[in-house]
N, C-alpha and C positions, 0 to 999 in steps of 0.2 A: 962373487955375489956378496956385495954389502949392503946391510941395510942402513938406512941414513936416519937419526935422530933428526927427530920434525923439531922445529921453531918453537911449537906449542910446546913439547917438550922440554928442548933446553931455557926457555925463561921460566919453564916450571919448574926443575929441579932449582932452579939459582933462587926462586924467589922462598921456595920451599926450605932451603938452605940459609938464609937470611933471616926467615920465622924461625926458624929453633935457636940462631944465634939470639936474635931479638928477645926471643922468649925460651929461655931453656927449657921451663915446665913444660912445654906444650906438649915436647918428644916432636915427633913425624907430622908436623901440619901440614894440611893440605890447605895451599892458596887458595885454591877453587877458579883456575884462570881458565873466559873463555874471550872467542873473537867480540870486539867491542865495534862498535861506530865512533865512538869518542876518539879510539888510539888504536893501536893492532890489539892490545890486549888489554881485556878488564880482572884487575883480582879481588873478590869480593870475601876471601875468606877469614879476613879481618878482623870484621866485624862479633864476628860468631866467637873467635877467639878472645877476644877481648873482654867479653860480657864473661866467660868463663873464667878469665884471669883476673877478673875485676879493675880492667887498665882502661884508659880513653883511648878510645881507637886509634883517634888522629894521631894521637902521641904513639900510639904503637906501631902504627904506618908509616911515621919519618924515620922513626929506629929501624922498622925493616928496608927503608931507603938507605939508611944510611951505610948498613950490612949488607947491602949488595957490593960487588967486587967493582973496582972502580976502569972503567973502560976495558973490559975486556974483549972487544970488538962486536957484542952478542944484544947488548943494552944501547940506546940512544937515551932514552928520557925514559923515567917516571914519574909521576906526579901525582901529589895525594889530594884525593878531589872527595866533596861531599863528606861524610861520616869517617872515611875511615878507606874508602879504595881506593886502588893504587891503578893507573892509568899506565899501562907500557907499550913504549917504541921504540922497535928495534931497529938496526941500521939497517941499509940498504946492501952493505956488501955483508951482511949475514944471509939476507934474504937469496942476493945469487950465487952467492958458494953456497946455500943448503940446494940450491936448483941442479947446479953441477955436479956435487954431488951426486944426485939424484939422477942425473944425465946421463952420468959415468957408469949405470950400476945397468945397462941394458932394458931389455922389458917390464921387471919386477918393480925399476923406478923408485929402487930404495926403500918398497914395502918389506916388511921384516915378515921372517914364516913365524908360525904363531909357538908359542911357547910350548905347550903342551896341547900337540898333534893329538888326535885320537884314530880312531876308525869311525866311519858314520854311514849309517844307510841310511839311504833316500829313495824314500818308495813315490815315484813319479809316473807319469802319465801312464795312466791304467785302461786301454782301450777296450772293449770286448768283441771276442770272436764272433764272426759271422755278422755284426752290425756295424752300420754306419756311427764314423766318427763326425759328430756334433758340437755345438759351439759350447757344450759343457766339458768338451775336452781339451779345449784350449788353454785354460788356465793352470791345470796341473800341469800339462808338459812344459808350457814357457816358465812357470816360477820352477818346476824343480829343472828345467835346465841352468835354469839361472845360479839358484843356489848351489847345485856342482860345482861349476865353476869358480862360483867365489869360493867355495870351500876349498876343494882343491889347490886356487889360487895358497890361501894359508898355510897349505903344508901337509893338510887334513890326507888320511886317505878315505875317498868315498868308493862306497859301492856302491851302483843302483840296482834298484828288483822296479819291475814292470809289473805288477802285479793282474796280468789283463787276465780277465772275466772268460775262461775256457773250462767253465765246468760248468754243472746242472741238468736240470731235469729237461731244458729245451733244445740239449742236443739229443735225446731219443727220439724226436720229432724230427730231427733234421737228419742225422745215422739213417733211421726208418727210411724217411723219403729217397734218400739218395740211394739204398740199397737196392729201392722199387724203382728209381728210375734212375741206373747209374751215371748217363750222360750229362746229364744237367751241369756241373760244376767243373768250367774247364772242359778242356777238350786234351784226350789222352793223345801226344804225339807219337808215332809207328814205333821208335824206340823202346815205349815204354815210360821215358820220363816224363812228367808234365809240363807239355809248354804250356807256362804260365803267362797269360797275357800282363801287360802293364797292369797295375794298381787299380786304376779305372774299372778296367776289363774284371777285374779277379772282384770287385764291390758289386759289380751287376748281377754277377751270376753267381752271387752269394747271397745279393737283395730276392733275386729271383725265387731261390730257392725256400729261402726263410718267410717270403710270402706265400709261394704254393703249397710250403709243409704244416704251413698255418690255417690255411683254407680246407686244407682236408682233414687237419688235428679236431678242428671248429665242427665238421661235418659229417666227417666219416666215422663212427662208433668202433667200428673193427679197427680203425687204420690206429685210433688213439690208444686201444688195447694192445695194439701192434710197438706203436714208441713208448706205452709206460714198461712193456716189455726190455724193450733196448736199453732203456735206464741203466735197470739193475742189472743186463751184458755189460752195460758200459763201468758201472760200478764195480762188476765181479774181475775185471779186464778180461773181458771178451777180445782174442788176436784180432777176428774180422772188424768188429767193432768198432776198436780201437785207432785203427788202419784207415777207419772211414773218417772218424773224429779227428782222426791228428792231417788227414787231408783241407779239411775245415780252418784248424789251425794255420797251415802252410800259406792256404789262400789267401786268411785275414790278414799272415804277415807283410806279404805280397803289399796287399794293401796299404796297410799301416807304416811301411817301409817309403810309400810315394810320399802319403801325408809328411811323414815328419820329414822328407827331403823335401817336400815345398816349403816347409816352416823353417827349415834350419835349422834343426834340432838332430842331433845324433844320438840314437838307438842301437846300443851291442844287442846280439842275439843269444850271448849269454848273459844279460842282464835279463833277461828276460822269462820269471820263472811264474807263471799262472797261478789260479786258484789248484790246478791239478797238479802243481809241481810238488803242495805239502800233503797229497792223499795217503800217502805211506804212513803218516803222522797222526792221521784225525784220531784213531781208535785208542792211540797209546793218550795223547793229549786228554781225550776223557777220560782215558782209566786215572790218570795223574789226578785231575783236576777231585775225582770224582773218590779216590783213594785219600785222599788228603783231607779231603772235608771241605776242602773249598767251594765247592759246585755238589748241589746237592739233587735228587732226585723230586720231582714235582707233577703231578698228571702223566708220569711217566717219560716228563722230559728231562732232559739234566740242567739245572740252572744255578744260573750264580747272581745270589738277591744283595741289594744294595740298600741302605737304610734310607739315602737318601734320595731313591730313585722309584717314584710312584706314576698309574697312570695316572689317566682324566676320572678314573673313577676313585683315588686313593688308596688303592692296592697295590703290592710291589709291582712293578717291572722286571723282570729279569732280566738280563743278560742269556739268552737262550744259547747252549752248546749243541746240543744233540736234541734233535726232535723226540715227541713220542714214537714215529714209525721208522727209528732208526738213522733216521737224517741228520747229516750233518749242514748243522747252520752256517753263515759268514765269521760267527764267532770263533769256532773250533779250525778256517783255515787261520783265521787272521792270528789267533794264539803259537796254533802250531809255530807258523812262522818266526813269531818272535823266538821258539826256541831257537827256531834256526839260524836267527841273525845276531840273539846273543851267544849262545853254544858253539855253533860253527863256523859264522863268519868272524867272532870274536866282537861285536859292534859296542863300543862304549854308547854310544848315541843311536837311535833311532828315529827319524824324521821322516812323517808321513805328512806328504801335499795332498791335502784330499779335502774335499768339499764342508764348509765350515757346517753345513745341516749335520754333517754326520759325527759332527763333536760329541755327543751323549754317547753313544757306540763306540768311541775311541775310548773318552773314558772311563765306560765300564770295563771293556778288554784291555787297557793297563792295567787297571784297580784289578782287575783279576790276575792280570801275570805278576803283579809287587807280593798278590797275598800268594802266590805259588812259590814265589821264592825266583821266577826267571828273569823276571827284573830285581834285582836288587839297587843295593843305595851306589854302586860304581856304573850304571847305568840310566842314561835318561832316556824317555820319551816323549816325543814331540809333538804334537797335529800342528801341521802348517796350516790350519783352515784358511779357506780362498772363501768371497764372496760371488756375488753370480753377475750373469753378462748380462746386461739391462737393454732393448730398443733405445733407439731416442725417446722412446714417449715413457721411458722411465721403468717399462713393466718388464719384464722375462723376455729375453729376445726369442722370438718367432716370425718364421712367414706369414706374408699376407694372408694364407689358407692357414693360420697357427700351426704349421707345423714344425719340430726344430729345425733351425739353420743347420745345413750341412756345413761341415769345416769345410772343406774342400771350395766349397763357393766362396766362403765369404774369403780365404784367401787368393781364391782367384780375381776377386774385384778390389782388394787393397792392391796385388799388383799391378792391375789395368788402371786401376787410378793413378799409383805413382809415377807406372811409362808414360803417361800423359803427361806429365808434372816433368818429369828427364826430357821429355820430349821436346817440349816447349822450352826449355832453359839449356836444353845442349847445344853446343856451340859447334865442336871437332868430334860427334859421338857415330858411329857406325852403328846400324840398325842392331846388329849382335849386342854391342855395349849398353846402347839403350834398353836392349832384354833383360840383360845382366845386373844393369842397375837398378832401372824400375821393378825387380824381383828383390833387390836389398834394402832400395825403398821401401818398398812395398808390406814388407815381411818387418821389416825395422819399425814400421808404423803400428804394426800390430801387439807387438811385442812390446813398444816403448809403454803403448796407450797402457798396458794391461799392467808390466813392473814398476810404473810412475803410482801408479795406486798402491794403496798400500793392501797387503793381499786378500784381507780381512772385509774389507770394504767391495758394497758393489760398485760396478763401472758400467758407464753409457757406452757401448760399441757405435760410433759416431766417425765413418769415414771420413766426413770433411774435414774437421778438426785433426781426427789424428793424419793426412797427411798434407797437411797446412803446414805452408813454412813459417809462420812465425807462432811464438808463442811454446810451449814446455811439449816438446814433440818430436822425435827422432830426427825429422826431416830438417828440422832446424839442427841440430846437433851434429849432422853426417855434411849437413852444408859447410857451416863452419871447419869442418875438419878439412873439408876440398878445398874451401878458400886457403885455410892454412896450407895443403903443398900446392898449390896453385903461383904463392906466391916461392914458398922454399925454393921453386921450380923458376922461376921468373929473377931469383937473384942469382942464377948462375953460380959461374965461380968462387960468389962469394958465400962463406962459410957459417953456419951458426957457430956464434964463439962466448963463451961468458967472460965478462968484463966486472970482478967485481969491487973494480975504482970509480963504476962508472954511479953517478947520484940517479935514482928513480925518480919516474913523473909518479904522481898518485894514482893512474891505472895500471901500471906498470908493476906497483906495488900491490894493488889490490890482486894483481893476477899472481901474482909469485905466491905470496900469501895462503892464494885460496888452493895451489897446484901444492903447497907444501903437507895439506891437507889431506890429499887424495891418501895416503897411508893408514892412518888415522878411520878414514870413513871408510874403510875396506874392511879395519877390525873390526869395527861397531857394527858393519853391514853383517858382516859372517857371525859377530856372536848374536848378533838378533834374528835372522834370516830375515835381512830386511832388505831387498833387491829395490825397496821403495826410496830407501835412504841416499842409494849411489847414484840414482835419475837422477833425483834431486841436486846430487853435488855435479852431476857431469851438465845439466842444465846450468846451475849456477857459474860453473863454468867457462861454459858458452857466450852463457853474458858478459861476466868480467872480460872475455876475448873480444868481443862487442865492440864493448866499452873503449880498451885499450885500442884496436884495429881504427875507431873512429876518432881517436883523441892523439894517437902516436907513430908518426909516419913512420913503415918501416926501412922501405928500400930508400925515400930520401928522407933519412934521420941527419940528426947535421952532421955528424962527426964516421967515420968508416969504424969506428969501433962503436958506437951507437948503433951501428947497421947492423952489427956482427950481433951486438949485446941483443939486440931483438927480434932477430932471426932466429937466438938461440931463445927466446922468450916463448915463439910461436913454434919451434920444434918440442919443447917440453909438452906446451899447451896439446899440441898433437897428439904426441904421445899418449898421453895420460889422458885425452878422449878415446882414443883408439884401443888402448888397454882396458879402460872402464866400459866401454860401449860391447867388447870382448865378453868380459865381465857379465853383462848383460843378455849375450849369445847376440846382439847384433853387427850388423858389418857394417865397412865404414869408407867407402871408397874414394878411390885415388882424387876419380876425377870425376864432377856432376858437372 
């Protein structure tokens, strides 16, 4: 496993090295090189330096040409253009030995693991027990899968917590009901164990119940005296109680388990720790907060005031830990936690994907754990805040009857749309194939539309578009990759081979160029959590393969070592969709 020094790289340090001869005083200049239209590369860091040293640009830009190393196979031209920048073009056999390179290094493709690995938790798709998942949970489970991955890719070790919603006062409503009428949930098999039906099956008769325990919570006077009762069984850890609760739990997972198998998303079961996983925690958490001076006693709640945090009415807001009747808030688990993920899991980083509304409540519960002392200055903390899923007509996506979109639907109509799409364009595909792919379609579409945005921002959920083959869309992206072995597959015995005697067309360069890159947008992706950045480059991609595919014959190039040189062109290109698209959590297959 080697990592390979990018392009952008080696003309950086040579030009870098050429400014300090140039200019002794300067010490460590940075060029400031990025990708140009004029030449491969523009360096504009000149000018800046100049003004500093009191020199004329231009005159300082032929000296640092001149202090470049003369033909060391890495430079083609530079030239000083306008004020003061330096215009650079690199050969063509740098460009296919950094590609071979790159070739040579297996999956990884010559990305480098990142310097200083940490640990990091990533608090991801947070479903809750006993309800339906909805199109507001779409977006945390696909950006924090995503970001996993690319973390991980780096070297990082992650941990996730699923932080799902299995606590509160609305399971005394639901323990009650089921006590009174055991049958309802599942059907207990002669054994003993519960056969649980499919996901489907296990959301019915969880819908069922939570609407019948509602109707008599609503109505019944005794019955609602009966579940405020259960509460505090269920708080006190009541055995029977408890036994009924964690049944509730089972079922949801059941559930929760189909969803994210129709999404392609993998969910461990020990990533998986509730709001009930930190109850052990809450009492000692206030006594800290509350010992320290941090969090102060108010109407007999515990709060933690913020100078710059007021209502609508100009009075503080708090931060609420513990109610006046002993309750514990979302504050006191959400803190607890953090001890547990700096204290125990050891996390330099913490990174929460959670809904950008709830940025004020993020934070005041960091500003509260920095002034406890449990975050300190070797720890950071993140919100990934996401923006929300818009209708075509722009507003908050709902049903025709406003009600929320179930996930589960709207994924089952991106797949029916894209079997349709597989359908009509397969050629050699058996009905199973065409399941297989119109579900990676399908799911690819979903997925693209949502980490092409950047996560902050809302997005239109607009099937046609996202699985339209043209234009910035998975489906264009998973095309191109089929095209690519379609053809791999069509030149037989002959070989992708790098050639680097061989002179490039200008797509040919434009695509080496932009694959040489994929290293580079992998850092910047992972140190930004920006899944929005790497669409970007794996679309841009696509294009230059476009381009290239339409400008550069491959199987009749003129020469057998033309053929070889660009078969090895369109194996890279593969790769490095296939890797990135990974990257992504989507799949990329053989053959459409």
């Amino acid at each position: 496993m080697a990592s390979v020094t990018s392009l952008t790289a080696s003309v950086h340090q040579r030009l870098a090295d050429a400014l300090s001869a140039a200019l002794p005083e300067a010490g460590t200049a940075d060029p400031l090189l990025r990708r140009s239209d004029r030449a491969d590369y523009q360096a504009n860091g000149i000018l800046a330096l100049a003004k500093k040293a009191k020199a004329n640009p231009r005159e300082l830009a032929t000296k640092v040409v001149d202090a470049l190393p003369a033909d060391d196979g890495m430079i083609k031209d530079v030239e000083v253009s306008g004020p003061g920048f330096l215009n650079v073009t690199v050969t063509d056999k740098a460009i296919t030995e950094n590609l071979a390179a790159r070739a040579a290094d297996g999956d990884r493709l010559g990305v480098p693991f990142a310097e200083k690995a940490g640990t990091t938790v990533v608090d991801w798709a947070q479903p809750n027990v006993a309800k339906e998942m909805h199109v507001g949970h779409l977006r945390n489970s696909v950006i924090g899968n995503s970001v996993v991955k690319i973390l991980e890719f780096t070297g990082e070790k992650v941990v996730s917590r699923h932080h799902i919603g299995d606590w509160g006062t609305q399971f005394g409503m639901l323990v009650q009901y089921l006590i009174e009428h055991p049958d309802e949930l599942g059907h207990k098999a002669a054994d003993g164990s519960d056969d649980t039906a499919a996901g489907e099956e296990a959301m019915s008769s969880l819908n069922r119940v939570y609407k019948a325990s509602k109707v008599l919570f609503d109505s019944d006077e005794d019955f609602k005296t009966r579940a405020r009762r259960r509460v505090v069984d269920l708080q006190a850890g009541d055995p029977e109680t408890l036994a009924i609760w964690q049944r509730f739990v089972d079922e949801s997972k059941v559930y929760f388990y189909s969803v994210f198998n129709k999404l392609d998303v993998e969910i461990h079961d020990e990533d998986i720790v509730g709001e009930s996983g930190y109850n052990d925690m809450l009492a000692e958490t206030c006594r800290m907060l509350e010992e320290s001076g941090v969090a102060v006693r108010s109407n007999g709640a515990l709060c933690v005031f913020f100078d710059d945090v007021k209502g609508p009415d100009g009075n503080p807001s708090p931060l609420i830990v513990q109610k006046s009747d002993g309750g514990f808030g979302y504050a006191a688990t959400d803190l607890s936690a953090i001890r547990d993920r700096v204290f125990n899991i050891k996390a330099d980083t913490l990174l929460y994907v959670v809904d950008a509304r709830q940025s004020l409540h993020f934070k005041m519960v960091f500003e509260t754990a920095r002034r406890a002392g449990w975050l300190t200055d070797g720890v950071k903390a993140v919100q990934l805040g996401f923006g929300t899923v818009l209708g075509k007509d722009g507003k908050p996506f709902k049903t025709r009857e406003g009600e929320t979109v179930r996930l589960i639907d709207l994924l089952d109509e991106a797949i029916e749309r894209a079997s349709a799409i597989v359908r009509e364009k397969a050629q050699d595909l058996s009905d199973e194939e065409i399941a297989e792919r119109g579900a990676q379609v399908g799911i690819g579409a979903v997925k693209y539309a949502d980490l092409s945005t950047s996560a902050v921002r809302d997005y239109k959920f607009d099937l046609d578009q996202m699985v339209s083959m043209n234009g910035d869309t998975s489906v264009y992206l998973q095309y191109a990759y089929a095209r690519i072995q379609s053809i791999l597959r069509k030149a037989g015995d002959v070989r992708p081979q790098a050639h680097p005697e061989l002179e490039l067309a200008p797509a040919e360069r434009a695509l080496g160029l932009h694959v040489d890159q994929f290293a580079e947008t992998v850092a910047e992706v992972a140190g930004e959590y920006a899944p929005h950045k790497l669409a970007a480059y794996l679309y841009q991609l696509a294009s230059f393969y476009t381009t290239f595919y339409d400008k550069c014959p491959v199987l009749k190039a003129d020469t057998p070592a033309q053929i070889e040189n660009r078969l090895f062109l369109c194996d890279i290109t593969a790769r490095t969709l296939h890797q990135g698209m990974a990257l992504l959590g989507i799949r990329t297959p053989e053959r459409l």
